[in-house]
N, C-alpha and C positions, 0 to 999 in steps of 0.2 A: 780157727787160726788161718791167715790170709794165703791162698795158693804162695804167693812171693815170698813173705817171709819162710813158707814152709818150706820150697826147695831151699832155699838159704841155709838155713838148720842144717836137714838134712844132707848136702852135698859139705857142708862141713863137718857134719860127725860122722859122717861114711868116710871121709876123707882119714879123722880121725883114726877112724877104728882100721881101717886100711893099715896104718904105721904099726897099731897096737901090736902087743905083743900074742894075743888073745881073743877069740869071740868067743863066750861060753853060752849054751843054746838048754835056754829050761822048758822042757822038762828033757829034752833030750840028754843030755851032757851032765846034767846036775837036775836031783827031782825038785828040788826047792827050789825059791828062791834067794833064799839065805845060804842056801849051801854052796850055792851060784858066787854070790857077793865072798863069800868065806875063802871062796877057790881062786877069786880074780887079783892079780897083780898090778901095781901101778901103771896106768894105761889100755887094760884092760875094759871089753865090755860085756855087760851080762844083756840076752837076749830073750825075751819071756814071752812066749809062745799065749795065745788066749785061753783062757780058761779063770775059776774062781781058784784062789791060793788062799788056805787059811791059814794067816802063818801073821807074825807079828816082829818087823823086820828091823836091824838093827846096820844101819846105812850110815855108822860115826867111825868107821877104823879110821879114818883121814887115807886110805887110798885115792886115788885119782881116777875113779871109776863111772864110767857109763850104767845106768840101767833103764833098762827102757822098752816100751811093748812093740810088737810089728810097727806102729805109727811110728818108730824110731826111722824103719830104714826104708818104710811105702809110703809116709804122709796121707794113710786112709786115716780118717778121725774115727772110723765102726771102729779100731779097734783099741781104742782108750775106752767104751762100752764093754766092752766085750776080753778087757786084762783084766782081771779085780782083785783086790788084795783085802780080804776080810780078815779083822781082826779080832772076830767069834766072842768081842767084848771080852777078852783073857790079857789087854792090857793096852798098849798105842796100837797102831797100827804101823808105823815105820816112825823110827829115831833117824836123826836125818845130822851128819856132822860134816866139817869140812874138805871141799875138792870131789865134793859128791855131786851129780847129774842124776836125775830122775824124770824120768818123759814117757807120757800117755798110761796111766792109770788110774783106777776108781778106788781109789782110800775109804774103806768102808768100816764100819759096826766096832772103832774103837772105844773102850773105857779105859778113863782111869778116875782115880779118887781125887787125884788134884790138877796136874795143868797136861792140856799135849793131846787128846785121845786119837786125833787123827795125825797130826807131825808135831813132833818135836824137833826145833831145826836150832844149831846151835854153830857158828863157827863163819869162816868165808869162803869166797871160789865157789858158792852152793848156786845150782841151776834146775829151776823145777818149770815143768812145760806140760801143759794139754793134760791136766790131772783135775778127777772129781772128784772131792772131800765132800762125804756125805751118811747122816746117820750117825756120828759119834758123838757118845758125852764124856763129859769131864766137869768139874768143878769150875775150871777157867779153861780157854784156848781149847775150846772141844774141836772145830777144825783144825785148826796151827797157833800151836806156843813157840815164840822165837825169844830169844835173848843173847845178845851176843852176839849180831851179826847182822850180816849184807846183804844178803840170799836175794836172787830175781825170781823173780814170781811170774809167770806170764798165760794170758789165754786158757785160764781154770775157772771151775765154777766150786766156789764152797755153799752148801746149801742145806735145808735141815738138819741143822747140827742141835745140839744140847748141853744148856751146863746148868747147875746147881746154884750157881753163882752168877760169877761175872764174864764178858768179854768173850762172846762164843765163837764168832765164827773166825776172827784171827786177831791173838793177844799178844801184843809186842811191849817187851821191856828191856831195859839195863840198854841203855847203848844200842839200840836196834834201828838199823836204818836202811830196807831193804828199800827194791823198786818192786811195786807191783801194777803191773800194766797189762789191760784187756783181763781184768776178772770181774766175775760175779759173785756178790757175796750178799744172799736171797735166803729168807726161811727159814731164818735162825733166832733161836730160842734161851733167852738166859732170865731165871729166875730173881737175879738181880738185876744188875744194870748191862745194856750196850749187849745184844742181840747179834749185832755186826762187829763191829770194831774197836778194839781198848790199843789206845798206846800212852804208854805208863814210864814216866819216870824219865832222868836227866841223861841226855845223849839218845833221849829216840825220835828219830827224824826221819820217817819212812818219806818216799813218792810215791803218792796212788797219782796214775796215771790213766787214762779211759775205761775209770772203775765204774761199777753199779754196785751201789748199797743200797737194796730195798727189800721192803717187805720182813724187816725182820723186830722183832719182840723182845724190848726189857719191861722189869716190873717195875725198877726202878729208874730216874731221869733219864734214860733215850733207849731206847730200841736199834739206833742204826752208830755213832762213832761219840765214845767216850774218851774224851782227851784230860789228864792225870799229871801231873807232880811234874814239872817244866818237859813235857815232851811238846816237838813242834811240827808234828805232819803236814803235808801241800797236798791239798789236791788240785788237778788240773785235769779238763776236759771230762769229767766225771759228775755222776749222779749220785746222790742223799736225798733217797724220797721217800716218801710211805712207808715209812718205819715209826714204829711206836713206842713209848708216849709223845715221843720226839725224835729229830732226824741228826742233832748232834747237844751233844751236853758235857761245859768244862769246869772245872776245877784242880786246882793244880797246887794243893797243900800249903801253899803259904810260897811254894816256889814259883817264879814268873816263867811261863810259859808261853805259843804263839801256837798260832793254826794259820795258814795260810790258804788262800782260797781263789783259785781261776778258771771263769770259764766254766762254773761249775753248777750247777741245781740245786742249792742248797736251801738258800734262802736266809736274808737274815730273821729273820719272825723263828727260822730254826731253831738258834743259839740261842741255850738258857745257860746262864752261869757264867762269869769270863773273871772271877776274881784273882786279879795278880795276873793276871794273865793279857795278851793281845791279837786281838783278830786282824789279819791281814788279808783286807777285800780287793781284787786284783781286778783285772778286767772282765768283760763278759760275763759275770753272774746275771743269774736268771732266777727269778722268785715265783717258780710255780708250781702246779701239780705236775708230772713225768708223763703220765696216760702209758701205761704199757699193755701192751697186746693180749695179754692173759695171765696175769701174774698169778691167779689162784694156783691154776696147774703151770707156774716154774718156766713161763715163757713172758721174759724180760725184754723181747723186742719192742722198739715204741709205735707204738701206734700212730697210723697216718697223720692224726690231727694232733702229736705230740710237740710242745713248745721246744723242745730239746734238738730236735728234727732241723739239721743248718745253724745249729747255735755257737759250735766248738772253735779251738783253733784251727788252724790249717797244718796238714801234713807236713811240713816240714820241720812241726814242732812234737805231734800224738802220732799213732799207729797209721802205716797208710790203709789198713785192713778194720772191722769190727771184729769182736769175737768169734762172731759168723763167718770172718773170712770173706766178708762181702768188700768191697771195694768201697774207700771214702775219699770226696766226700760223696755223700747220699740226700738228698740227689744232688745231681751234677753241678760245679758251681757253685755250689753254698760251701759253708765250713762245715767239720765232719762233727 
C-alpha cells in the first residue's frame, strides 16, 4: 500500500476512532476477537494486537465498526503477516455484513461445503484493506463469496485458495458491484471452471482496477475470469495472464451481457465464448505474455523486460502507488 495513501487511511480512522465512543484492545480488553466485535458499539473500534486467533468470525450485526491489526493505527505492513485469523477449517473464516471495516489481516484455513470459505461479504458501507486470503476451500468463492453488494476491496492479495467447483479465488453474484483496486489474485485452484474470477448473473458490475489475475487454474474453460448470465465487469489498467486453460471465458445463458476492457493485458486470442453477449475493447490493450519476476514462489512483480512495464493509464485516472506501495509511474515519465 503506497506511503500517501497510507497516512491518508490512517489520519482519517485515527481521527475516527478519536470521536468513537470506544477503543476495545484484543487480547487485552477482550480475549477474542469476536468477543471484541460482540462488545463494540456503533462507532466503536476493535484493536487486535499480533498473534494467530483461531476463531471463525461473524462481522454482519450491521454495527458501524472498525476492526483492524496494529497496521490500522502504525501503517507497518509486518503486521497484516503477523494478525492471523485461522479458521482451523471448522467453517468461514469471517462473515463480513454491512457498515463493517476490516484492515490488515491474513484470512486463513477456511472450509465450507458450498460458497464463502475465506469471506462472506454481504450488504454496503463495507471497507476491507491490506488483507491476505489464503489456503481456503469451499465449493465456490473459496477466498470471497459476495452477493448483494458494494464492498471496496483495496491492496490485498488472495492466493492458493481451493474449491470443488467453481470461481475460487472471488465469486460475485445477484447485484454485485464492488470496486477492487491494487489486488492480487494468484494461485488459485477450481476443479471446475475460473481459478480467479466468476461474476455471475444480472446487476453484477464490479470495477477491477490495477488488478493482477495470474497464475491461476480451472479444469474447465478458463483458469483466470469467468463471466456468466448478463453480468458486465471493466477492467482497467490491469493484468489477465498466465492463467489456465485460458485467461478469460464468457457465456451468459441466453441473457446479454458485456465485459469491458482498458488498458489491460488480456488479449483478444484470450476470449473464448461471447454468446449473447459483448466485448467492449477500450484503449491501450496489449496482447502479450506479462513476464513476472517469479511467479512459481508468489512474487508477481514484472519483470525488467515485461511489455506491461509503462503501458497503463496515468494517475490521475489508477492508483498513484503499486501494491508495493512503490511510486507510479515506474519508471519515470511513462504510464503506470
Amino acid at each position: 500500500m503506497g506511503k500517501i495513501m497510507i497516512r491518508s487511511i490512517i489520519v482519517s480512522l485515527l481521527f475516527a476512532i478519536s470521536l468513537s465512543a470506544t477503543v476495545i484492545n484484543v487480547p487485552a480488553d477482550q480475549t477474542t476477537i469476536q468477543t471484541g466485535i460482540d462488545a463494540a458499539l456503533n462507532g466503536d473500534t476493535v484493536i487486535v494486537q499480533p498473534g494467530t486467533y483461531v476463531e471463525n468470525i461473524l462481522l454482519n450485526a450491521g454495527k458501524q465498526i472498525v476492526v483492524g491489526s496494529l497496521f490500522l493505527t502504525t501503517g507497518d505492513v509486518d503486521y497484516v503477516a503477523q494478525t492471523i485469523i485461522d479458521g482451523n477449517q471448522a467453517g468461514r473464516v469471517v462473515e463480513i455484513g454491512p457498515n463493517t471495516t476490516l484492515i490488515g489481516f491474513v484470512l486463513q484455513n477456511g472450509y465450507r461445503q458450498y460458497d464463502g470459505a475465506g469471506a462472506n461479504i454481504t450488504g454496503t458501507n463495507i471497507y476491507l484493506s491490506n488483507l491476505v486470503i489464503r489456503n481456503n476451500i469451499s465449493a465456490s468463492g473459496a477466498g470471497i463469496f459476495a452477493s448483494n453488494t458494494d464492498f471496496v476491496l483495496e491492496n490485498s492479495i488472495i492466493t492458493n485458495n481451493q474449491t470443488t467447483h467453481h470461481y475460487t479465488g472471488i465469486y460475485l453474484q445477484s447485484n454485485s458491484s464492488p470496486t477492487i483496486r491494487n489486488v492480487e489474485i494468484t494461485n488459485n485452484t477450481a476443479m471446475g471452471a475460473s481459478g480467479g474470477v466468476g461474476c455471475v448473473g444480472p446487476g453484477t458490475s464490479p470495477k477491477f482496477i490495477n488488478v493482477t489475475i495470474a497464475n491461476n487454474t480451472g479444469l474447465e474453460f478458463t483458469g483466470g475470469v469467468l463471466v456468466q448470465g448478463a453480468a458486465s465487469p471493466s477492467f482497467t489498467n490491469s493484468i489477465i495472464s498466465d492463467n489456465s486453460p485460458s485467461n478469460i471465458y464468457m457465456f451468459f445463458d441466453g441473457l446479454p451481457g458485456d465485459i469491458y476492457l482498458s488498458h489491460t493485458n488480456a488479449g483478444k486470442d484470450s476470449l473464448i465464448g461471447s454468446d449473447n453477449g459483448t466485448v467492449h475493447w477500450g484503449a491501450g490493450n496489449i496482447f502479450s505474455k506479462s513476464y513476472f519476476v517469479d511467479p512459481e514462489n508468489g512474487n508477481f512483480q514484472l519483470a525488467e523486460y515485461s511489455p506491461n512495464i509503462g503501458a497503463g493509464l496515468d494517475t490521475t485516472i489508477v492508483p498513484s502507488t503499486d501494491i508495493e506501495g512503490n511510486p507510479r509511474p515506474n519508471p519515470a515519465g511513462s504510464n503506470p
